[in-house]
C-alpha positions in Angstrom: -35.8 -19.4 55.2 -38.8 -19.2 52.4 -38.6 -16.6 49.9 -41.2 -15.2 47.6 -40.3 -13.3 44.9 -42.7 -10.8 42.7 -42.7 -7.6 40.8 -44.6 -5.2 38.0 -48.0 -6.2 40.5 -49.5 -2.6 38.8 -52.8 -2.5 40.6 -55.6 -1.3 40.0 -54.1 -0.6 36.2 -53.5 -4.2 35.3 -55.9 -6.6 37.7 -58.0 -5.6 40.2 -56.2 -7.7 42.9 -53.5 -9.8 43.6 -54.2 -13.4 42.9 -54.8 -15.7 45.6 -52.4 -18.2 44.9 -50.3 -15.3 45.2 -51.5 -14.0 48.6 -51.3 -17.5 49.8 -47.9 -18.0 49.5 -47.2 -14.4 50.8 -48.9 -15.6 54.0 -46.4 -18.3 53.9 -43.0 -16.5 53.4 -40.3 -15.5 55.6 -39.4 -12.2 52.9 -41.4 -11.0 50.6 -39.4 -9.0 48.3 -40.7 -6.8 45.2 -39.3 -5.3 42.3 -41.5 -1.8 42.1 -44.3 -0.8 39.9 -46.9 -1.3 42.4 -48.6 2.0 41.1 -50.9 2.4 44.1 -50.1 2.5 47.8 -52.7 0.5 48.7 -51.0 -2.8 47.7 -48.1 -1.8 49.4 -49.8 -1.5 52.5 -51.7 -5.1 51.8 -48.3 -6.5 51.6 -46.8 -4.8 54.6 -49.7 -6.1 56.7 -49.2 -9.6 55.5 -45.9 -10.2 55.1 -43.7 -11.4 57.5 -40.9 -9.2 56.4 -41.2 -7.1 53.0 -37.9 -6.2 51.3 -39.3 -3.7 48.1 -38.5 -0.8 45.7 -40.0 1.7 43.5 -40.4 1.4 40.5 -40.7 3.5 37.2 -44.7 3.7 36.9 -44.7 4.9 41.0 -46.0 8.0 42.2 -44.2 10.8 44.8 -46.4 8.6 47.1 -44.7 5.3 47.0 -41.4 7.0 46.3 -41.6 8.4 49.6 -41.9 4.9 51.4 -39.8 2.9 49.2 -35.8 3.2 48.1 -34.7 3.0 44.6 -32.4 0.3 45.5 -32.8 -1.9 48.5 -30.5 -3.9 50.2 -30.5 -6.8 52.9 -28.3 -9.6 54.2 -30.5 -12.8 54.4 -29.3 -16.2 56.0 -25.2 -15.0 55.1 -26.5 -14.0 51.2 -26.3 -10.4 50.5 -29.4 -9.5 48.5 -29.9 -6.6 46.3 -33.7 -5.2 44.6 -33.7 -2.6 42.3 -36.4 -2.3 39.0 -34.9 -1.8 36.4 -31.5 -2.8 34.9 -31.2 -1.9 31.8 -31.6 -4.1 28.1 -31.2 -7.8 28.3 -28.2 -7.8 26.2 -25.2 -7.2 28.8 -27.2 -7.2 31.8 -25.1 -9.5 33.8 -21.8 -7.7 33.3 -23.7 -4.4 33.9 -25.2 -5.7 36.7 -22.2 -7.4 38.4 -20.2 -3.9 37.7 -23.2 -1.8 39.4 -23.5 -4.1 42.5 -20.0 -5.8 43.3 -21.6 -6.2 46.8 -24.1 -8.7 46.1 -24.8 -12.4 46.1 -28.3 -12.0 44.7 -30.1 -9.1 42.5 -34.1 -9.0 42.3 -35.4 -7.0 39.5 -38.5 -6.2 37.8 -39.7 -3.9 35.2 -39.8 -6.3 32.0 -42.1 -8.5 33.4 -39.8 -11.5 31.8 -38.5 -14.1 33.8 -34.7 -14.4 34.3 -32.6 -16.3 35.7 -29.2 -16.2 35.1 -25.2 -16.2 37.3 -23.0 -12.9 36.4 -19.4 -13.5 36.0 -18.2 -13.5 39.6 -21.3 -15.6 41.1 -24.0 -12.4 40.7 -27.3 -14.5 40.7 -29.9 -12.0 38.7 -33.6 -13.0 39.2 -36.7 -11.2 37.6 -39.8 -13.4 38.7 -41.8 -11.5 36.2 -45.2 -10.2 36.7 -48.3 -12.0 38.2 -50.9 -9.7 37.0 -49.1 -8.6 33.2 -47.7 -11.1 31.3 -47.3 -9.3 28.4 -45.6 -10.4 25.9 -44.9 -14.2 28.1 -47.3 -17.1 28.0 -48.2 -16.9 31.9 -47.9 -14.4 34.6 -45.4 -15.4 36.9 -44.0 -15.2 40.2 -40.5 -17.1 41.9 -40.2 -18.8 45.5 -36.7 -19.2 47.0 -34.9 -21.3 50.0 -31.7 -19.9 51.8 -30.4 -22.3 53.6 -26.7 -22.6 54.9 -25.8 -19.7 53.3 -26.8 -20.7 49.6 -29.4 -20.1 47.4 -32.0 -23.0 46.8 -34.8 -24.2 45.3 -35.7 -21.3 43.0 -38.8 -22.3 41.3 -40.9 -20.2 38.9 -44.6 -20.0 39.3 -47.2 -19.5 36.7 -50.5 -18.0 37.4 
């Protein structure tokens, strides 16, 4: 099973659309998840119509609008992994601890919200992955996004992709 992975997308404030690199891979994915902070409804409804299956939050920049259609926390079993996606989780100092306290239940956490990549294991096997923005850098080199294989019940082939 293919996995894409993206977050902090913040259209029309940031970019005026996705890029197609992007888009392409979304055509190409089993689950789409995303981390919140899409800002407009509009590129929710672009990725519900072309994903496969789309596994996503709000975030802190969304409207009443999106907030209506999308959980704070999502959660999903995927292939025997349990997968968690929230925004935000806090600073970067302690995040795995906090995170592996807050969400006991999961294999794997998506989050957004710094638009920084991580990728790190919590103590007790937590996997915490932040695939970063691909239309805000900020303070990174690139925008980003991550792609992901779950097969046999494990996590492979996590690969960061710069825009």
């Amino acid at each position: 099973m293919h996995l894409l992975l993206t977050s902090d997308t913040h259209l029309p404030k940031r970019a005026r659309q996705l890029p197609a690199d992007l888009m392409d891979r979304i055509d190409h994915a089993d689950v789409v998840f995303h981390a919140g902070d899409w800002l407009d409804s509009a590129t929710l409804d672009l990725l519900e119509s072309r994903s496969a299956r789309l596994i996503a939050v709000y975030g802190n920049n969304d409207g009443p609008e999106l907030q209506v259609r999308l959980p704070e926390v999502a959660r999903v079993e995927l292939g025997g992994l349990r997968f968690g996606v929230v925004h935000e989780t806090g600073p970067a100092q302690g995040r795995e601890r906090r995170c592996a306290d807050r969400f006991p239940d999961l294999d794997v956490l998506v989050f957004g919200h710094s638009h920084i990549p991580w990728d790190t294991t919590a103590p007790g096997g937590l996997r915490l992955l932040n695939p970063g923005s691909p239309t805000d850098r900020r303070r990174e080199p690139f925008c980003t996004y991550m792609t992901a294989d779950v097969a046999d019940g494990q996590l492979a082939d996590v690969r960061l992709h710069r825009l």
